[in-house]
C-alpha positions as CSV (number, residue, x, y, z in Angstrom):
1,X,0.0,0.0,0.0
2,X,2.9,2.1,0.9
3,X,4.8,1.9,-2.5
4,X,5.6,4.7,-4.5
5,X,4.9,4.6,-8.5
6,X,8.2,6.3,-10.3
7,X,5.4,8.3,-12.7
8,X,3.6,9.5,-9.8
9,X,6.1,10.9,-7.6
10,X,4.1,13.6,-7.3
11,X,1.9,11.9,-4.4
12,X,5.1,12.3,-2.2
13,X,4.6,16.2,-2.1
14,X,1.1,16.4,-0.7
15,X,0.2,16.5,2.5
16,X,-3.1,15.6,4.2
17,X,-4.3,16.8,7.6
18,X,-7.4,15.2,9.7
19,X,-9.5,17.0,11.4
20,X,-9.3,17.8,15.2
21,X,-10.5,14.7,17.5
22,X,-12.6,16.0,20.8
23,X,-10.2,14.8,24.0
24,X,-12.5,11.4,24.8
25,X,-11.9,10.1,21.0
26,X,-7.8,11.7,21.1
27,X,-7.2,10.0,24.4
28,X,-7.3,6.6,22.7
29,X,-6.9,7.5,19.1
30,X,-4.3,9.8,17.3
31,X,-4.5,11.1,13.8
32,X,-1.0,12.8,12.6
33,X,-1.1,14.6,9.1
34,X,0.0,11.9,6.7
35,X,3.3,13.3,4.0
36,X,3.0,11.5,0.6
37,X,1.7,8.2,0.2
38,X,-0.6,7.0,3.0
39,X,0.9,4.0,4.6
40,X,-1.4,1.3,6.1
41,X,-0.9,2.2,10.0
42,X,-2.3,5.5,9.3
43,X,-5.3,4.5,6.8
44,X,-5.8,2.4,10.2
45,X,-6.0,4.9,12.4
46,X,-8.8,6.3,10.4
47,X,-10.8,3.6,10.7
48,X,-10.7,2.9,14.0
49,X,-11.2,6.6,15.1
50,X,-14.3,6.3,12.8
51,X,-15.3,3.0,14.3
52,X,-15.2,4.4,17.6
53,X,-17.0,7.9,16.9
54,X,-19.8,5.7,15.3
55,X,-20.1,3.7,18.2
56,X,-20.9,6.5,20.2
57,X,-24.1,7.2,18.2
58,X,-25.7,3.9,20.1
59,X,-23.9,4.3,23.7
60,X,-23.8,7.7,24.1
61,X,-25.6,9.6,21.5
62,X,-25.1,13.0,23.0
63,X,-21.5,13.0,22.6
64,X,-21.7,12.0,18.5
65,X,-20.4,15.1,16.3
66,X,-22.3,14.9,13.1
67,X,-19.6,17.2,11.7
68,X,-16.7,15.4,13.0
69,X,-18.0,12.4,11.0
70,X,-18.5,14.0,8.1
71,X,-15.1,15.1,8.1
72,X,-13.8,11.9,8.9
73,X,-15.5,10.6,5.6
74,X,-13.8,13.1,4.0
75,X,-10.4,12.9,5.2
76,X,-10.8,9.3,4.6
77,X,-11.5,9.6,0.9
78,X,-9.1,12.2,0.1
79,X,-6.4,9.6,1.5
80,X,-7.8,6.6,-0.5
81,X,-7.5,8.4,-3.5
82,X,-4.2,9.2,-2.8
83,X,-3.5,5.6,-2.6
84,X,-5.6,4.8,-5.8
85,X,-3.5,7.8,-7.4
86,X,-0.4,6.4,-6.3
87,X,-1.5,2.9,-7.5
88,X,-3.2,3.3,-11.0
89,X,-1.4,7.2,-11.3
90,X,-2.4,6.9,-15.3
91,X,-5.9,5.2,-15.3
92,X,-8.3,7.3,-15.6
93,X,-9.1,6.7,-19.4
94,X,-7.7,3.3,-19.2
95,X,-9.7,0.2,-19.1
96,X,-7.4,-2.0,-18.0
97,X,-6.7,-1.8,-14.3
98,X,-6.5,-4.9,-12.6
99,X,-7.8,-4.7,-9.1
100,X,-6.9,-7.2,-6.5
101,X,-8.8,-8.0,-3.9
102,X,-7.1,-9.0,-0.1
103,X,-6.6,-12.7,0.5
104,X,-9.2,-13.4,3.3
105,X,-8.5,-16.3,5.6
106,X,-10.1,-19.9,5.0
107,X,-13.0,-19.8,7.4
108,X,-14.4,-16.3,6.9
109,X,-17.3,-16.4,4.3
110,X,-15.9,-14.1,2.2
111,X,-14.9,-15.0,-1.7
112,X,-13.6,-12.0,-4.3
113,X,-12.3,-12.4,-7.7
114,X,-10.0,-9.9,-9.3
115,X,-11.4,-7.3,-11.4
116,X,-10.4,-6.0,-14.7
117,X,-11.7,-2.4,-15.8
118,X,-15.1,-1.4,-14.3
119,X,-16.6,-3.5,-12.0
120,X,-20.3,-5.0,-12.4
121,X,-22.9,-4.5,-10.0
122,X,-22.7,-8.0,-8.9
123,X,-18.8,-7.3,-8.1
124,X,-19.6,-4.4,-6.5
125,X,-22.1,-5.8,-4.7
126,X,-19.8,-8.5,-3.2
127,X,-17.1,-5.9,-2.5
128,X,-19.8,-4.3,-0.1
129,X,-20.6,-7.5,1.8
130,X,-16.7,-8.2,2.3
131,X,-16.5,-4.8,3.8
132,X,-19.4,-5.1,6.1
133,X,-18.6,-8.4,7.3
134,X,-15.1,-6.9,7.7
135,X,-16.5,-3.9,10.2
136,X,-18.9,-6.2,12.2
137,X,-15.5,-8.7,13.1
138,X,-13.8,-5.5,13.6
139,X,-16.3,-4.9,16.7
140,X,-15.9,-8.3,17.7
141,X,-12.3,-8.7,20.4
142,X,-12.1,-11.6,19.1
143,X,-10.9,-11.4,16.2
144,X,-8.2,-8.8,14.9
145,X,-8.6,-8.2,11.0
146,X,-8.1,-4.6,11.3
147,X,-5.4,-4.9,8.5
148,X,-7.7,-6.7,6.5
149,X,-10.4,-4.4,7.0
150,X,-8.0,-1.5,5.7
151,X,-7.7,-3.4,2.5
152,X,-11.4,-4.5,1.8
153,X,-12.4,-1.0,2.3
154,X,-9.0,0.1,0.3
155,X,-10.8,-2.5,-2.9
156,X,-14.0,-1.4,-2.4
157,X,-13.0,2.5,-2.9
158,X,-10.7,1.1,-6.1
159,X,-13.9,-0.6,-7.6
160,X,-16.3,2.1,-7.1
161,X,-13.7,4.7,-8.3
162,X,-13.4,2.8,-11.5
163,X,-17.2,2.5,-11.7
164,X,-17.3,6.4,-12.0
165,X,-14.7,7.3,-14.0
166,X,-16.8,4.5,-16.8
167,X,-20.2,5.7,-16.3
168,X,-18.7,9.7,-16.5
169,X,-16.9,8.5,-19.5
170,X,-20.5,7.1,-21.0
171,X,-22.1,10.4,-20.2
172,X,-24.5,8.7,-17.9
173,X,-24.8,11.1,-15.2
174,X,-27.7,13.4,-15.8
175,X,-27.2,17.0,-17.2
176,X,-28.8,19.6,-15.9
177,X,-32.4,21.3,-17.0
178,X,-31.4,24.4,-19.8
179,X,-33.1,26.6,-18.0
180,X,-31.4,25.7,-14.7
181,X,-28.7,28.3,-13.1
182,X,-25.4,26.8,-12.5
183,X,-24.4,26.7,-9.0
184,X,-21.4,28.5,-7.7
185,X,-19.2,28.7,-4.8
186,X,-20.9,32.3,-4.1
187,X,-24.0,30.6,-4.1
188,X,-23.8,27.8,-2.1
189,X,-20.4,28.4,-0.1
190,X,-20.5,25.3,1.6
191,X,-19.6,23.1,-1.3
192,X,-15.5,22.1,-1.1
193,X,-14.2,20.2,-3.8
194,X,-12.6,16.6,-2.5
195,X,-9.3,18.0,-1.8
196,X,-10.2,21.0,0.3
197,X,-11.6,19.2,2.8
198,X,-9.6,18.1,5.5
199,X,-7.1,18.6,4.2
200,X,-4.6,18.5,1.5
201,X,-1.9,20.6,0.7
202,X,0.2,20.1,-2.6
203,X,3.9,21.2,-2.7
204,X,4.3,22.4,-6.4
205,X,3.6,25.3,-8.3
206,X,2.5,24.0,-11.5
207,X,0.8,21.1,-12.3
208,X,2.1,18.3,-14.8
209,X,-0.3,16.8,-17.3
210,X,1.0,13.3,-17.2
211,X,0.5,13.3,-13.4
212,X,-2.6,14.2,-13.1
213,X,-5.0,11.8,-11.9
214,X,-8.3,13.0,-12.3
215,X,-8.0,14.8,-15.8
216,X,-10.6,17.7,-17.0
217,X,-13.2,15.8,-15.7
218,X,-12.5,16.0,-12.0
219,X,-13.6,18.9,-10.1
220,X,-10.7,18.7,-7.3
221,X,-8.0,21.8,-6.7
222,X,-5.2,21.4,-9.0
223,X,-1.6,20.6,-7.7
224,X,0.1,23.7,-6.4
225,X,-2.4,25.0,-4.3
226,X,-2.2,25.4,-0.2
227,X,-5.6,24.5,0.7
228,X,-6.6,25.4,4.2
229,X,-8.9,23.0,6.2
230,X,-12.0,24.1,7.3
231,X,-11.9,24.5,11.0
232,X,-14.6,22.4,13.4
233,X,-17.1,24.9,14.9
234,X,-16.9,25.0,18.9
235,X,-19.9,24.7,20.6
236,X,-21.3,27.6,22.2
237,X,-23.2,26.9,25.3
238,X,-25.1,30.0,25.0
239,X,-26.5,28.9,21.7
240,X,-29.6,26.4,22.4
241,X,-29.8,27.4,26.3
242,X,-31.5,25.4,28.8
243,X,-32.1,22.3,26.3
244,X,-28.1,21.9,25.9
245,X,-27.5,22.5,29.2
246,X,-29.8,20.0,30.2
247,X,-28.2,17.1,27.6
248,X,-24.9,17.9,29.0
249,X,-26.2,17.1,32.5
250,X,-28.0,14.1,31.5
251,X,-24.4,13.0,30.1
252,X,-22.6,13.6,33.3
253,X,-24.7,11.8,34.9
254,X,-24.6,9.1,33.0
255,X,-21.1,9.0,32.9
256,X,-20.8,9.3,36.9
257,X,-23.2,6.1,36.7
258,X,-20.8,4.8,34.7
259,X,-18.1,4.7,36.6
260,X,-19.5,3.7,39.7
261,X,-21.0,0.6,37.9
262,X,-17.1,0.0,36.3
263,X,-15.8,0.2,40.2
264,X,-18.6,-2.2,41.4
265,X,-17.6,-4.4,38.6
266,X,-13.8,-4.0,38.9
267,X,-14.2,-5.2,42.5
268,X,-16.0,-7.9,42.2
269,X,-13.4,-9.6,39.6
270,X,-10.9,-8.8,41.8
271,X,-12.5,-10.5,44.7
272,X,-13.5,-13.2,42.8
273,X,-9.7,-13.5,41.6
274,X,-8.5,-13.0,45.4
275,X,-10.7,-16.0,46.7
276,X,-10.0,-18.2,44.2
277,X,-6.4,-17.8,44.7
278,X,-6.9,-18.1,48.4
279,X,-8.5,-21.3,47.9
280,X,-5.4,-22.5,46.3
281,X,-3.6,-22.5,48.9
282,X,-0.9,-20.3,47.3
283,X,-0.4,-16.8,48.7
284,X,2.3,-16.1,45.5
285,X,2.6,-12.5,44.3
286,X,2.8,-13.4,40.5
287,X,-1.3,-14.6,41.1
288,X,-2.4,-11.3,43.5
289,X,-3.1,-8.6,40.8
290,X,-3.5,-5.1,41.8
291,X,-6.3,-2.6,41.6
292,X,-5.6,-2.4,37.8
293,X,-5.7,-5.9,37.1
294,X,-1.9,-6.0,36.9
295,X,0.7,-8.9,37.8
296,X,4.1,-8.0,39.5
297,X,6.1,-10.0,35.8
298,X,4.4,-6.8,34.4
299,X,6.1,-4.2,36.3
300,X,9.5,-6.3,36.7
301,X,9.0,-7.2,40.4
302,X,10.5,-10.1,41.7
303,X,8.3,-13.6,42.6
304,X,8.0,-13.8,46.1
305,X,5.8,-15.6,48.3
306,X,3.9,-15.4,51.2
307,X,3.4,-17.7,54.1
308,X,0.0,-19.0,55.7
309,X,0.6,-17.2,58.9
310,X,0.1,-14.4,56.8
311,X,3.7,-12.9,58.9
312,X,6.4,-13.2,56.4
313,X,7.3,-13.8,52.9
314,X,10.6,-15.5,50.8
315,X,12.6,-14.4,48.9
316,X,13.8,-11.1,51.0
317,X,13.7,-8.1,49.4
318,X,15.9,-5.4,48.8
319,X,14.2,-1.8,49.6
320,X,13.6,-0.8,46.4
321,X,11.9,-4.0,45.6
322,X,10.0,-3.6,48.7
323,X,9.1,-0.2,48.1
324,X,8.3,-1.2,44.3
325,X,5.5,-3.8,45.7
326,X,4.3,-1.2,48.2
327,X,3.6,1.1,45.3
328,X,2.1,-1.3,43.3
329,X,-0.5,-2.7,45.8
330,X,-0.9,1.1,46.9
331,X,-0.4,0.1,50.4
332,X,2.5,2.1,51.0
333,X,1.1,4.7,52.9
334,X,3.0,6.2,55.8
335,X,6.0,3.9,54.9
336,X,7.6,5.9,52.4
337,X,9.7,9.0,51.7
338,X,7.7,11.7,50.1
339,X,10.2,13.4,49.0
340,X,12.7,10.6,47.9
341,X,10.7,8.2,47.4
342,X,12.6,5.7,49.7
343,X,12.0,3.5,52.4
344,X,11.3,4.6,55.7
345,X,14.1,2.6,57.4
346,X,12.1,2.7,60.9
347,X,9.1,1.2,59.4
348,X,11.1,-1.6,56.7
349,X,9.6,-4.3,59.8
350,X,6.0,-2.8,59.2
351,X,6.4,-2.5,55.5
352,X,7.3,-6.5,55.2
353,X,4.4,-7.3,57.4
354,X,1.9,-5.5,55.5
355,X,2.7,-6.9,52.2
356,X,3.0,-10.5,53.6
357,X,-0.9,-9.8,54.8
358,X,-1.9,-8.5,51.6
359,X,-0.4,-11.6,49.7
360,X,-2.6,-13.6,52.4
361,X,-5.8,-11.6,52.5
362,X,-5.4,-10.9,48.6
363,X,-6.4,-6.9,50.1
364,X,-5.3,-4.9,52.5
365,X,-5.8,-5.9,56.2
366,X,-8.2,-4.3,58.7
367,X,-6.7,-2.2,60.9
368,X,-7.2,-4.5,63.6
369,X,-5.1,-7.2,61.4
370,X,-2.3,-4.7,61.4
């Protein structure tokens, strides 16, 4: 996908820049602006920050930017067709284009055939059902096909692309009534051609014929120009008064719910995970997660061991590996430098005792325990 075609090198001096992601989609997802030909990690990162804005529209539909999407449809088109430029850079007026579709493993139900020239509706229509059964997996944790995905969607846009550039070439799109004005950009300013939207930007000053991908035909800025992307519009609380401000509560509360149902949840695992390992018999510190669900391997703490008098524990440790357990069980308080970050020497008898009860109680003691 990433290849570069020596009569296209063109591609290499564009630049395409997504739009802004709100902080709950960034935190998790991170679109950078992509230089020359898009490679597969970032055509990736699309789609999932698409997948998870949409899956907002069902969980939380307050939150879901009907803009944002938009934009992300666009941003996502403007890079596929710099990967169909990059692949196929003289093919508009050529019939053929062979168009490969993604191997797809064995037991998926999926069957494609390669296409030559414009594809027919029946090809078409199969490219669409590889695609959607390629999302639905993609939602499933299961399965990781996000690769694939990439490419089904990547052959999809490559088929319908060369379904256009035929039926323009037949003249089947409608024309216009005579008497019908022609619409402008004065007219109807919101109207950007494919390449304004978020957002490419081409790096020479002229454009050369025999690189040109879209001909007379296509209505997209011509190489050379800086196009600026079109900025997302920040909400204005005032605008919409006590019906926004109402939604917004309704979503922090919902979110506070949330939460409180994720910590009810959280501690019931653990303590289902801390009584089946006391049932064991085995008070080891490589099967006692923390709050987070983590094991000491993870952190690079040594195995250790408690007893069942729930008094000691073997191996010794050194202070830093003490301290390094006391941190992460978060049962360290009182026991260690604030301002170092060391072990309280006076308190390395407590310190021992109090991890060797949490590796018995799988959670720290009662105070009475102490």
């Amino acid at each position: 996908m990433t290849q570069v075609n020596s009569k296209n090198v063109v591609i290499d001096q564009f630049t395409y820049t997504p739009p802004p992601l709100p902080e709950y989609i960034a935190r998790v997802h991170t679109l950078n602006t992509i230089v020359g030909v898009p490679s597969e990690g970032e055509v990736k990162e699309i789609h999932n920050a698409i997948r998870a804005l949409n899956g907002l529209l069902s969980s939380i539909p307050s939150l879901y930017d009907f803009k944002l999407a938009t934009q992300l449809a666009q941003h996502l088109f403007t890079v596929q067709m710099a990967i169909y430029r990059n692949e196929y850079p003289s093919s508009i007026f050529q019939s053929e284009n062979v168009y490969t579709p993604p191997s797809f493993p064995s037991h998926l139900p999926i069957s494609l055939e390669p296409v030559t020239g414009a594809p027919s509706d029946e090809e078409l229509e199969s490219a669409h059902k590889a695609v959607l059964t390629m999302e639905n997996l993609a939602n499933n944790p299961l399965f990781e096909f996000d690769a694939l995905n990439v490419e089904a969607s990547q052959y999809l846009f490559n088929l319908q692309f060369a379904r256009y550039i035929q039926d323009s070439n037949h003249g089947r799109f409608a024309q216009k009534p005579p008497n019908t004005p022609a619409r402008t950009e004065q007219s109807d300013p919101s109207i950007v051609a494919p390449d304004q939207a978020y957002g490419v930007e081409g790096q020479q000053s002229s454009q050369d014929p025999d690189t040109s991908s879209l001909g007379t035909e296509s209505q997209a800025s011509p190489l050379g120009h800086t196009l600026e992307p079109t900025p997302i519009p920040v909400l204005d609380h005032k605008v919409g008064g006590p019906a926004v401000s109402q939604q917004l509560e309704e979503t922090n509360r919902f979110l506070v719910f949330a939460q409180k149902l994720l910590r009810i949840i959280g501690q019931t695992l653990l303590s289902s995970h801390y009584n089946a390992n006391r049932n064991t018999g085995s008070y080891s510190s490589y099967r006692t997660t923390n709050d987070e669900g983590e094991l000491p391997w993870m952190r690079n703490l040594p195995f250790i061991d408690g007893d069942s008098n729930c008094s000691s524990f073997r191996p010794r440790l050194t202070d830093p590996e003490l301290v390094g357990y006391l941190k992460f069980y978060s049962i360290g308080s009182g026991l260690i430098e604030e301002e170092t970050g060391d072990l309280i020497h006076t308190k390395k008898a407590e310190a021992e005792k109090r991890l060797a009860t949490f590796l018995f109680w799988g959670r720290p003691a009662f105070p009475h325990a102490m």
